[in-house]
N, C-alpha and C positions, 0 to 999 in steps of 0.2 A: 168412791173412786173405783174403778172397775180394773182387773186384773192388767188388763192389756195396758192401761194409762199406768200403771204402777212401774211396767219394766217398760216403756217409753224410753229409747234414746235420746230423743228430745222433744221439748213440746212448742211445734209451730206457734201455737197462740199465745204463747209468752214470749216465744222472738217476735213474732209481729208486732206484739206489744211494747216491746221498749224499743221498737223504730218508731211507734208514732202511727202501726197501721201502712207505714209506706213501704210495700212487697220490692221494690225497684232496689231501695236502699237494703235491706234483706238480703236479698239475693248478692249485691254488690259484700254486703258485711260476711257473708258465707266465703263466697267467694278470696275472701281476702284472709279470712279465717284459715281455710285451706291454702292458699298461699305461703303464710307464716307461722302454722302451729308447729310445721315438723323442725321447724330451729329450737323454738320454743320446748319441745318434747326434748328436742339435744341437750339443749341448756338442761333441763332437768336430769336428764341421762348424764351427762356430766357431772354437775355437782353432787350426785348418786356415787357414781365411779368412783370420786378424789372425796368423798365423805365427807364433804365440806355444807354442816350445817346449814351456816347462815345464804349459801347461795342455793341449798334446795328448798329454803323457805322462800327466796325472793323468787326463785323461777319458777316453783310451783304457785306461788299468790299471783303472779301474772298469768298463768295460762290458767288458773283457776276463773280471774277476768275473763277472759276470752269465753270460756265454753260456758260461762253464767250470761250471757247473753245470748245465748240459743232456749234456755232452760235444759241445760243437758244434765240431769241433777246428779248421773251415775259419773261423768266425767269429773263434773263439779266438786262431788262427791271425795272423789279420790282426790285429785289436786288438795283438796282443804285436808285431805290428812296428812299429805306428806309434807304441807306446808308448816300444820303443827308441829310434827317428827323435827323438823328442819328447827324452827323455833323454839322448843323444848333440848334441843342439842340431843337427840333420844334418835339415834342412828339405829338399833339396831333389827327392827323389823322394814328398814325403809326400801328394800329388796323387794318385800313381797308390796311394800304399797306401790313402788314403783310398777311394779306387775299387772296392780291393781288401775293403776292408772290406764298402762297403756291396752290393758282390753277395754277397757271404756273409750279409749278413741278410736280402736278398732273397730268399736261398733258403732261409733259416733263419724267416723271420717263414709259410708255408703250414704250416710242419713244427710251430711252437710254436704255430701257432694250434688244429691237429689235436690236440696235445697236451694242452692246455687244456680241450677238448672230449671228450674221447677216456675218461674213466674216468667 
């Protein structure tokens, strides 16, 4: 695996992959992605704010779904650990995973918007 594939924001050929190869639906799935992740990101922001374990585990396992279907493995990444933190009832780094998450959709929300755009 070469440098550049390593820090990939996401990998096109694993979304295209789990549509079936069909670029139309893609685009429609990016699309829609962008539409609903920033509630999604709230939802976790919230249950961050009121420390409320068991809801940063469910809102993080959900938008961890979402960006595992782009292949976004650093977005992915992060989500899967504060859905642990969330699950282990173990709050008290869940600040910086939070942090952690949302620069990974920072650099993940130019790549899904090109996406969206892109077919």
């Amino acid at each position: 695996m070469s440098f550049s594939n390593q820090i990939a924001v996401l990998d096109r050929a694993v979304a295209l992959e789990r549509v079936g190869g069909d670029s139309e639906l893609l685009q429609e799935m990016a699309q829609l992605f962008l539409d609903e992740y920033p509630m999604q990101l709230e939802a976790v922001r919230a249950a961050v704010r009121a420390r409320d374990a068991k809801a940063v585990e469910r809102s993080a396992h959900s938008l961890k779904g979402s960006v595992g279907n782009f292949g976004a493995a650093a977005a992915q990444e992060a989500a899967l650990q504060l859905e642990l933190l969330g699950r282990r009832g173990d709050l008290q780094t869940v600040d910086q995973a939070m942090h952690s998450l949302e620069v990974a959709l920072s650099s993940l929300q130019p790549e899904m918007e090109s996406l969206a755009q892109c077919y």
